[in-house]
C-alpha positions in Angstrom: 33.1 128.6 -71.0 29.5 129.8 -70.5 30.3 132.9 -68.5 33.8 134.1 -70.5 37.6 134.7 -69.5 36.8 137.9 -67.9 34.7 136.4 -65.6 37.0 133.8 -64.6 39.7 135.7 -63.4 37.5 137.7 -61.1 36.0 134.6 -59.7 39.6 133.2 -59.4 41.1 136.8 -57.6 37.8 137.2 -55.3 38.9 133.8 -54.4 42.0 135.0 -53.3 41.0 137.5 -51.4 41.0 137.5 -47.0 37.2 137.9 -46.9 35.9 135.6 -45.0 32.6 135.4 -47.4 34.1 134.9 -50.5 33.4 131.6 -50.9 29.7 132.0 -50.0 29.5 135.2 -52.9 31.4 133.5 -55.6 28.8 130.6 -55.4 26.1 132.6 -55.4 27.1 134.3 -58.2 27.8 131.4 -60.1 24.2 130.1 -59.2 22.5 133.3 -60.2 24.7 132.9 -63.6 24.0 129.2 -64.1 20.1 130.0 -63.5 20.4 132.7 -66.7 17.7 135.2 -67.1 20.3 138.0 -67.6 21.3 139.8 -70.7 25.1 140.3 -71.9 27.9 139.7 -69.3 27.5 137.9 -66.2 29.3 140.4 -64.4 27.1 143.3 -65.7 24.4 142.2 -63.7 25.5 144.4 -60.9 22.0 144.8 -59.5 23.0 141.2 -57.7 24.4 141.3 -54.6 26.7 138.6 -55.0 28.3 139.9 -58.1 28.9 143.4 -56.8 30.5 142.2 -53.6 32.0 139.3 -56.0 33.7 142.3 -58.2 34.8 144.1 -55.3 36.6 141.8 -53.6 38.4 140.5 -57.2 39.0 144.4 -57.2 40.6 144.5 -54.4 42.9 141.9 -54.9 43.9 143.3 -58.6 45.1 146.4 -57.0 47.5 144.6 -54.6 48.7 142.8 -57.5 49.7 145.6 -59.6 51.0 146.7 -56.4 53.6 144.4 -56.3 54.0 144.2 -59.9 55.6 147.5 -59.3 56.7 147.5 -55.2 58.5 144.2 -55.3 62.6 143.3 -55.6 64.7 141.0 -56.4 68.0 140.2 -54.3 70.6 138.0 -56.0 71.6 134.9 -53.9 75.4 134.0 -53.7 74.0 130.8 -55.9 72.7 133.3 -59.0 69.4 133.2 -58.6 67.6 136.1 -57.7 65.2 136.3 -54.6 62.6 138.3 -53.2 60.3 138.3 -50.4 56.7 139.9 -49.7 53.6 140.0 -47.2 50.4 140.4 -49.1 46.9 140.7 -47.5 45.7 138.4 -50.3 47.3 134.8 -51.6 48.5 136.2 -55.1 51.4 134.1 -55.4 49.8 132.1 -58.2 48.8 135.9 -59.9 52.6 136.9 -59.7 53.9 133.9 -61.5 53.4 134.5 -65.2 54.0 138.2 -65.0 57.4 137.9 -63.7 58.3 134.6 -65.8 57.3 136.5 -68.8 59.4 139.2 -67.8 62.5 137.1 -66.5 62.8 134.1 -68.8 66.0 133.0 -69.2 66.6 134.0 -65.3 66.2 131.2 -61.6 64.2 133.2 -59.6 62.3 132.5 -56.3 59.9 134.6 -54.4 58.8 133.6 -50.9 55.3 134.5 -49.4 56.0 135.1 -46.0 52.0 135.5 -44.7 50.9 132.2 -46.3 54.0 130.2 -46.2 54.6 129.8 -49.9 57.2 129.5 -52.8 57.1 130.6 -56.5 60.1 129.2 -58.4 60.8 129.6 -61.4 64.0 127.9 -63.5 65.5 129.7 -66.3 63.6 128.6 -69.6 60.7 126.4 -67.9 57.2 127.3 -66.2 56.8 128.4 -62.7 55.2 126.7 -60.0 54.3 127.1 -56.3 55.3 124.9 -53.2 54.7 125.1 -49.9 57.3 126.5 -47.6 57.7 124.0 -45.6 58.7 121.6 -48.5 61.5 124.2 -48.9 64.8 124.2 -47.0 66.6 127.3 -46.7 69.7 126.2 -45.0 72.5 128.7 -46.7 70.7 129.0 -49.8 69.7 132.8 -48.9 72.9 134.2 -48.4 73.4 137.1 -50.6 76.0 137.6 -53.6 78.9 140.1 -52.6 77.9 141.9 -55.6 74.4 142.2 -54.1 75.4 144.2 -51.0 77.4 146.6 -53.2 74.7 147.2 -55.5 72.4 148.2 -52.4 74.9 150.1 -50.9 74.8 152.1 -54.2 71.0 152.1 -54.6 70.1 153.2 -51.2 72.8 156.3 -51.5 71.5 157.3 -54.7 68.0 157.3 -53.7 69.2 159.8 -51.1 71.3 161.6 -53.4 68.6 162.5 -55.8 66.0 163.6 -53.2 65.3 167.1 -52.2 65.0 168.0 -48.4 62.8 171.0 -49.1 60.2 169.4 -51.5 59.8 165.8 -48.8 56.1 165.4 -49.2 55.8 162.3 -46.5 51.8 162.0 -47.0 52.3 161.8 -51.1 54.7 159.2 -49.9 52.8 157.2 -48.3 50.0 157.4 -50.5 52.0 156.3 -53.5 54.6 153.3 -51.8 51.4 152.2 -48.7 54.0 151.4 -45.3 53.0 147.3 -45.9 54.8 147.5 -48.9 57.9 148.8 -47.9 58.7 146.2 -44.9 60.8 144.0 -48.3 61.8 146.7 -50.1 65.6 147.7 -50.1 65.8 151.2 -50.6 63.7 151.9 -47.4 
């Protein structure tokens, strides 16, 4: 309550993040806010090291999740719900949940973390939540509709359909859809 929403969620993505110092910056930060002697924002004080690299690594994190706001895709199981699957740097599973519930409501979705071993499910008309994968067992659940294949098929020739030999730009590429991202996409 003291230091504000905004600051929350960039103590909560810095947390998130890989670095292995996160922990050690976040409470610093919050000790330096606790101790006051600042004016406006906590995280306006960025003549503190701890904030700085606090915002950074919170930074970092927001971009992969707007990455995969956009990068990832759903597959629809043979059961009717749809599936996808990523591999991010950072554990944004949690970060993921309400954007796609809010987009998908009255859909059963699942979406597996495959570098940390977690599972974001979400039934049709309820909240999401998050369990680990080795609670979860897969036995024939991911086998995909027959509608599913079809629809790839489709997707991947019209991708190819639309582009245009002479203008490939293969660095632009890469620079706007990074090679990590494209490991669970289908129309690679």
């Amino acid at each position: 309550r003291r230091f504000g929403a905004e600051t929350l969620r960039i103590i909560l993505e810095a947390l998130a993040s890989t670095d292995s110092s996160k922990g050690h910056m976040v409470y610093r930060m919050i000790v330096f806010g606790l101790r006051g002697g600042y004016k406006g924002q906590l995280i306006d004080c960025l003549s503190q090291e701890s904030v700085i690299k606090t915002v950074a690594l919170s930074t970092t994190v927001w971009h992969e999740i707007h990455h995969f706001y956009g990068f990832l895709r759903f597959q629809e199981l043979a059961s009717g719900i749809l599936y996808a699957k990523i591999k991010p740097k950072a554990n944004l599973l949690k970060f993921l949940g309400d954007h796609f519930a809010d987009r998908f409501p009255l859909e059963n979705f699942m979406i597996y973390d495959e570098a940390h071993d977690y599972w974001l499910m979400h039934e049709a008309g309820k909240e999401w939540f998050t369990v680990a994968g080795d609670l979860v067992k897969t036995d024939g659940l991911l086998t995909f509709s027959s509608d599913e294949w079809m629809i790839q098929e489709l997707f991947c020739h019209f991708v190819n359909k639309i582009a245009i030999k002479e203008r490939e730009n293969l660095a632009l590429q890469q620079q706007m859809l990074p090679l990590r991202f494209r490991s669970n996409m289908i129309e690679v």
